[in-house]
PDB file of N, CA, C and O in Angstrom:
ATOM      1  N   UNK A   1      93.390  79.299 112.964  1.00  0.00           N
ATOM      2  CA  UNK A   1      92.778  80.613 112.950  1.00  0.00           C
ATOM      3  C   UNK A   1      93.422  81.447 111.849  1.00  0.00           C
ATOM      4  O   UNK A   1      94.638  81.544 111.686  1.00  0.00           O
ATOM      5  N   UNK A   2      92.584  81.977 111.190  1.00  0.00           N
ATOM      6  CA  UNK A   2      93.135  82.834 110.306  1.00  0.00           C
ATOM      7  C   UNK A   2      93.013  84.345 110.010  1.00  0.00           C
ATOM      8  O   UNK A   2      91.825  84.578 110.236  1.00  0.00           O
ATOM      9  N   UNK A   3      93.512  85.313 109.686  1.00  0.00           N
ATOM     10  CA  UNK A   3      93.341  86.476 110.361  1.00  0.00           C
ATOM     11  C   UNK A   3      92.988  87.190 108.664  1.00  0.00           C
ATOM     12  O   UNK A   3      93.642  86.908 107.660  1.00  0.00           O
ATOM     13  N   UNK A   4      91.895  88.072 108.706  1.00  0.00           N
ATOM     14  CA  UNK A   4      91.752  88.403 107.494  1.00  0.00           C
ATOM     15  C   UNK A   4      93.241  89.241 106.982  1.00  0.00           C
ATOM     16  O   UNK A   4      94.236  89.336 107.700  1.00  0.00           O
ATOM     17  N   UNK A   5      93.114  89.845 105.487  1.00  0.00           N
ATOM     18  CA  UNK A   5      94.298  90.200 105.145  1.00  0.00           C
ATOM     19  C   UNK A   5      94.360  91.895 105.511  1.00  0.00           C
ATOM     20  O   UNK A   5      95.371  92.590 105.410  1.00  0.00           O
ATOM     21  N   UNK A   6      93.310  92.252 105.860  1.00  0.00           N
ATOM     22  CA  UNK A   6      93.345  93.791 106.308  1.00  0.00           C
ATOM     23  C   UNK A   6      93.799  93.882 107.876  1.00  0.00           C
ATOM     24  O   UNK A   6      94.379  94.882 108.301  1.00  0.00           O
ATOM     25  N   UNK A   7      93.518  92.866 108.623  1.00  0.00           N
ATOM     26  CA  UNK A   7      93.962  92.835 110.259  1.00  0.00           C
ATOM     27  C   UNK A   7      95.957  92.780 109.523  1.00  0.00           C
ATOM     28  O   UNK A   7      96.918  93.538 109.657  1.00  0.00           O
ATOM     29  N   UNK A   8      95.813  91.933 109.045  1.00  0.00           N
ATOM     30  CA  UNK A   8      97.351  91.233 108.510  1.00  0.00           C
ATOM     31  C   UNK A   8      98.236  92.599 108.691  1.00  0.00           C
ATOM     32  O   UNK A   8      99.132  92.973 109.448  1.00  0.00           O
ATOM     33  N   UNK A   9      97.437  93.189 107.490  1.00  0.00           N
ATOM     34  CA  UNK A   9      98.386  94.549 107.173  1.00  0.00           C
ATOM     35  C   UNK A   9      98.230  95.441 108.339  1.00  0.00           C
ATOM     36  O   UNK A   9      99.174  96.231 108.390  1.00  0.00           O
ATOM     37  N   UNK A  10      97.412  95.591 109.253  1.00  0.00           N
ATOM     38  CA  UNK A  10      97.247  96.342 110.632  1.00  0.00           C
ATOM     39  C   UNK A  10      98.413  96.026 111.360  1.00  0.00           C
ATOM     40  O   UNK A  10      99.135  96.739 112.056  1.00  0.00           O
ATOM     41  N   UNK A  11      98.461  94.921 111.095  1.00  0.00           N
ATOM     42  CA  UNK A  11      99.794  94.293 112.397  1.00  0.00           C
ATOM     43  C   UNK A  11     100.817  94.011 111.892  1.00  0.00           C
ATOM     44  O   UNK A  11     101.680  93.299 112.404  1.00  0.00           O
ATOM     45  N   UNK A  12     100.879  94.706 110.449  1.00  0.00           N
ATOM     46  CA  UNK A  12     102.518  94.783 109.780  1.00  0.00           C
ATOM     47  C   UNK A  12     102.887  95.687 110.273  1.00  0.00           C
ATOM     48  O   UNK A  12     103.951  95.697 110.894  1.00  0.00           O
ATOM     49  N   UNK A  13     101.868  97.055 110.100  1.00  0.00           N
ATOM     50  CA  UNK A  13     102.293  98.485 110.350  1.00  0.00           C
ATOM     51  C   UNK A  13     102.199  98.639 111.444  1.00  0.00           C
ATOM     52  O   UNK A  13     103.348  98.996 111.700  1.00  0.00           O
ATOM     53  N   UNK A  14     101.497  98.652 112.688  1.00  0.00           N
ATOM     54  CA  UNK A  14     101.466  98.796 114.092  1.00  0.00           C
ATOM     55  C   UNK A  14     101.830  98.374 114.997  1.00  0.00           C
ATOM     56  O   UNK A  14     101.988  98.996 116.047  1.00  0.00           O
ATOM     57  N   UNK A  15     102.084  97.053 114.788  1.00  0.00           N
ATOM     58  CA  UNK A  15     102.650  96.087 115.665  1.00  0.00           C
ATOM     59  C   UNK A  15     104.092  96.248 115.304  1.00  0.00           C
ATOM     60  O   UNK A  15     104.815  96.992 115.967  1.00  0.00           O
ATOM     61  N   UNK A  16     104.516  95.603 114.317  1.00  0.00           N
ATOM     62  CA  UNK A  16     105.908  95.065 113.573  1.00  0.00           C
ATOM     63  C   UNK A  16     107.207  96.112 113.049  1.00  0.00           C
ATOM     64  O   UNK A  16     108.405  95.982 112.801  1.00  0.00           O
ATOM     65  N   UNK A  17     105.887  97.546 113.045  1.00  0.00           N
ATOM     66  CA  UNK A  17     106.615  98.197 112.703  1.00  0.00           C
ATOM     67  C   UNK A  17     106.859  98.105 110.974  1.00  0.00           C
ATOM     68  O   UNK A  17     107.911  98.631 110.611  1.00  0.00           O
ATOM     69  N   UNK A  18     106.394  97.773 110.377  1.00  0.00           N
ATOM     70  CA  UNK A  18     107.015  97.230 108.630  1.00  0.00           C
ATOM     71  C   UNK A  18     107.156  98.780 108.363  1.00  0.00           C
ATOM     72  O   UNK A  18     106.497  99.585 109.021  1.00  0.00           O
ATOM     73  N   UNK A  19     107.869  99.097 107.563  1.00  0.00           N
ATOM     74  CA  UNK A  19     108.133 100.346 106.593  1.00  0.00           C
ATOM     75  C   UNK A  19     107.201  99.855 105.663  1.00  0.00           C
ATOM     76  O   UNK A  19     107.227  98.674 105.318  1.00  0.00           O
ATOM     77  N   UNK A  20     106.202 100.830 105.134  1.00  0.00           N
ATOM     78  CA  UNK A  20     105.472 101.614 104.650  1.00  0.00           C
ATOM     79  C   UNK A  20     105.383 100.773 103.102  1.00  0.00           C
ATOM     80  O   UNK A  20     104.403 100.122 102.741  1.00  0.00           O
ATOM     81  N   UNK A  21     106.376 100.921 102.479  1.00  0.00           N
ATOM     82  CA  UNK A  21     106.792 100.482 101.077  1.00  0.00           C
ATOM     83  C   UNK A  21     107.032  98.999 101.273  1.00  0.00           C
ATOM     84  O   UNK A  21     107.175  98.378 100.219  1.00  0.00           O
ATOM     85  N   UNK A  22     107.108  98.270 102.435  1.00  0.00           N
ATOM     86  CA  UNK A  22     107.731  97.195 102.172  1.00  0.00           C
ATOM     87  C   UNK A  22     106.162  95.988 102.784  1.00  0.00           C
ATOM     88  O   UNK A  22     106.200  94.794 102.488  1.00  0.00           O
ATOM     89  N   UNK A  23     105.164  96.470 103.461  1.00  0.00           N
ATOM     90  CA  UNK A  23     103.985  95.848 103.947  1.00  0.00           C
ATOM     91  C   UNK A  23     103.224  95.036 102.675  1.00  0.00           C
ATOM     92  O   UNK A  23     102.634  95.370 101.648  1.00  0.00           O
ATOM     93  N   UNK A  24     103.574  93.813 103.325  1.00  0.00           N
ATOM     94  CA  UNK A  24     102.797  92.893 102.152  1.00  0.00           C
ATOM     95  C   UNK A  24     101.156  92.999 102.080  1.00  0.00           C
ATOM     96  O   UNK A  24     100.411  92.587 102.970  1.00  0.00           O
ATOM     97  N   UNK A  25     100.679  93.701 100.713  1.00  0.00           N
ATOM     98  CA  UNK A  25      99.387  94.182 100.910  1.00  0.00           C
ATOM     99  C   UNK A  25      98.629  93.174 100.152  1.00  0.00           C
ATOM    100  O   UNK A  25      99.153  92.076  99.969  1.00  0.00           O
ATOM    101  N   UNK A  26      97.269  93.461  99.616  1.00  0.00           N
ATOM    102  CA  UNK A  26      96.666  92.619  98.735  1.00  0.00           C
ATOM    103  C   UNK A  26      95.871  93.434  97.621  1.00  0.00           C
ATOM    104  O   UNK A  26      95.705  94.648  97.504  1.00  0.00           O
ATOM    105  N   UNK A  27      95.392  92.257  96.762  1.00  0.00           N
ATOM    106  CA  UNK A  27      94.511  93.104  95.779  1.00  0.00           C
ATOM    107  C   UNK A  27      93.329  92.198  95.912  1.00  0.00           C
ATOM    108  O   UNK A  27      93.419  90.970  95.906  1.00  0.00           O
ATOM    109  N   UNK A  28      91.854  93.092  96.071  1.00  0.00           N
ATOM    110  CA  UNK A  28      91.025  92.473  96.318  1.00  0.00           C
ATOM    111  C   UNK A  28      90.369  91.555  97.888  1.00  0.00           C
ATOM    112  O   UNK A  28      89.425  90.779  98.039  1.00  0.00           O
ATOM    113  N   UNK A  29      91.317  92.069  98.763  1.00  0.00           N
ATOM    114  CA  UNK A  29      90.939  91.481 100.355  1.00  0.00           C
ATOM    115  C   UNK A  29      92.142  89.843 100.230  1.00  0.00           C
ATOM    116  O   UNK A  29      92.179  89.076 101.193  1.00  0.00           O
ATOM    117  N   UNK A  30      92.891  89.595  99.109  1.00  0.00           N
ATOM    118  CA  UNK A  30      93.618  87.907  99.699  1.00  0.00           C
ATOM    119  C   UNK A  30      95.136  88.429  99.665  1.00  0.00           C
ATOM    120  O   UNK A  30      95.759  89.418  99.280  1.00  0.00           O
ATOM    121  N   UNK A  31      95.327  87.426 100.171  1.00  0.00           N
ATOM    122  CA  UNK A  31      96.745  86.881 100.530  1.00  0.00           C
ATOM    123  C   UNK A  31      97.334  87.185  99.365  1.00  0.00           C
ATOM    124  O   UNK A  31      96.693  86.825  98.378  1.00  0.00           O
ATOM    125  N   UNK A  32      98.716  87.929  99.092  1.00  0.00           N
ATOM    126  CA  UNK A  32      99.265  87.535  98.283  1.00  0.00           C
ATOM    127  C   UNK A  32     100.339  86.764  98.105  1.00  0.00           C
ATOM    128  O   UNK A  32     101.147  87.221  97.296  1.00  0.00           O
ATOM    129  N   UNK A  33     100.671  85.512  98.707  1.00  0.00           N
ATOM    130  CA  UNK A  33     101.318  84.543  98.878  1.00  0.00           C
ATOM    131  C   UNK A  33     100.510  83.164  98.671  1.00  0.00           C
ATOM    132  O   UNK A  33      99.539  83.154  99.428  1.00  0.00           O
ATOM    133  N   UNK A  34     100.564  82.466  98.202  1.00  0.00           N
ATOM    134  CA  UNK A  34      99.843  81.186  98.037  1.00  0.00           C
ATOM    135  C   UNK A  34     100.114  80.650  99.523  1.00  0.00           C
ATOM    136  O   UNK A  34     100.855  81.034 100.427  1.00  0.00           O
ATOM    137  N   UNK A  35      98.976  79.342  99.356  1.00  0.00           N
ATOM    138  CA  UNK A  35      99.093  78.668 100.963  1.00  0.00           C
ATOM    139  C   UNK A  35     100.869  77.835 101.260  1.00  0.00           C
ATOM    140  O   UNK A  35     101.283  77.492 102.368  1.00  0.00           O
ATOM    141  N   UNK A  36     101.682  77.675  99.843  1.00  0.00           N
ATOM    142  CA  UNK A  36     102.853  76.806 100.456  1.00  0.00           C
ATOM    143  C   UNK A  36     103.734  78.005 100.357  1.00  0.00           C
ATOM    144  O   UNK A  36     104.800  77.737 100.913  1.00  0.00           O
ATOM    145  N   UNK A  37     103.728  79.257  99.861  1.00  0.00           N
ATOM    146  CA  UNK A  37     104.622  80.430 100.065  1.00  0.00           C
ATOM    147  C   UNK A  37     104.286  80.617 101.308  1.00  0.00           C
ATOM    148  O   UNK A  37     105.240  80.839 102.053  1.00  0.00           O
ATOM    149  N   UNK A  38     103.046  80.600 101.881  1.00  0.00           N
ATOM    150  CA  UNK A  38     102.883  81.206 103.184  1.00  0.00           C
ATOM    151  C   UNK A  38     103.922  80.197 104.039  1.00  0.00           C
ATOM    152  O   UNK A  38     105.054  80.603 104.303  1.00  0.00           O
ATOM    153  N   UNK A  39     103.572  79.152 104.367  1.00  0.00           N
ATOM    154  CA  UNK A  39     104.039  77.882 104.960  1.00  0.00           C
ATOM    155  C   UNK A  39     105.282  77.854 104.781  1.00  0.00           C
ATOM    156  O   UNK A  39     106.052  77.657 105.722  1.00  0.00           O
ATOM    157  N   UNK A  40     105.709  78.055 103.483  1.00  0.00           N
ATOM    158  CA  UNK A  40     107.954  78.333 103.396  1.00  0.00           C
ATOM    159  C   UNK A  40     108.274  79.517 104.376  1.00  0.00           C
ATOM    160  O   UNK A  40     109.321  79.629 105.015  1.00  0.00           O
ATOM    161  N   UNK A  41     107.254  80.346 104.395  1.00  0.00           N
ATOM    162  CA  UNK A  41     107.770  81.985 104.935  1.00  0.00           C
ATOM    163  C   UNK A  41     108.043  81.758 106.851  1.00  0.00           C
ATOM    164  O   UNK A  41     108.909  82.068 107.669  1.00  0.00           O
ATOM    165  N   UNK A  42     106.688  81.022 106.851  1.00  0.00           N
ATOM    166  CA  UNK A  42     106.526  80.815 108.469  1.00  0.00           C
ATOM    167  C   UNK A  42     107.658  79.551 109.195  1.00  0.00           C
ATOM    168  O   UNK A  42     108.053  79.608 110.359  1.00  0.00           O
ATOM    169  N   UNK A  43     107.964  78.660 108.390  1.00  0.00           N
ATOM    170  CA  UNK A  43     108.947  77.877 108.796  1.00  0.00           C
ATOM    171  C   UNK A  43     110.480  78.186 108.741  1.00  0.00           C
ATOM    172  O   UNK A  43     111.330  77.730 109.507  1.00  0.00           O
ATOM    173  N   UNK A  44     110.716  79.207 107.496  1.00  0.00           N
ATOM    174  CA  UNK A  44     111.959  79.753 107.812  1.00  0.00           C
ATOM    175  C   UNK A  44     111.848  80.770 108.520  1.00  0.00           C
ATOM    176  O   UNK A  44     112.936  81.316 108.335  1.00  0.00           O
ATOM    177  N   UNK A  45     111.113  81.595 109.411  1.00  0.00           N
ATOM    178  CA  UNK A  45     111.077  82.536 110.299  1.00  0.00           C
ATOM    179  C   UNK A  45     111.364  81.525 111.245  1.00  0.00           C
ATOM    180  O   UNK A  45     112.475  81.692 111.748  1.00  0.00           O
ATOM    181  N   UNK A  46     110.656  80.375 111.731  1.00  0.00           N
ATOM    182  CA  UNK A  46     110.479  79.579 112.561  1.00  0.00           C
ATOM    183  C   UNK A  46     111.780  78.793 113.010  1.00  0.00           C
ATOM    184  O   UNK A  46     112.005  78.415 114.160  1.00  0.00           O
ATOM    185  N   UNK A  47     112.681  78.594 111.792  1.00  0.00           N
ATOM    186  CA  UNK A  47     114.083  77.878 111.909  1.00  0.00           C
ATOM    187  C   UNK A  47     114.914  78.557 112.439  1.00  0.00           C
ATOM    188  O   UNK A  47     115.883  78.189 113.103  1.00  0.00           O
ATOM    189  N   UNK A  48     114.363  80.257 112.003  1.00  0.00           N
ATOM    190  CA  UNK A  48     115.459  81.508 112.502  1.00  0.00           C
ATOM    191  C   UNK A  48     115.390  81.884 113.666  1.00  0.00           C
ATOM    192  O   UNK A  48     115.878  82.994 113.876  1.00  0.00           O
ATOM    193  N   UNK A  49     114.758  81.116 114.899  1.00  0.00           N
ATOM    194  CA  UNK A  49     114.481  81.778 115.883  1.00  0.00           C
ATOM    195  C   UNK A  49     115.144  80.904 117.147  1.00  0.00           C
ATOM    196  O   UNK A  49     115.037  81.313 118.303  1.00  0.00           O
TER     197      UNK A  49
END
């Protein structure tokens, strides 16, 4: 499931709490992380837990 990138940024700021300046946004509605940046990001969150 994949969550568009405007929900994304909804649930940086509302949920997560992200500071303002630091919410990973986009240009144009995508991701700005490629699919194996995404995948490094989620597995070292994943190792950290």
């Amino acid at each position: 499931m994949l969550l568009s990138m405007a929900t994304a940024v909804i649930i940086q700021k509302r949920v997560v709490k992200v500071p303002p300046r630091e919410v990973q946004g986009s240009v144009g509605g995508e991701y700005p992380l490629t699919n194996e940046e995404m995948k490094w990001q989620l597995e070292f969150f994943q190792d950290s837990t």
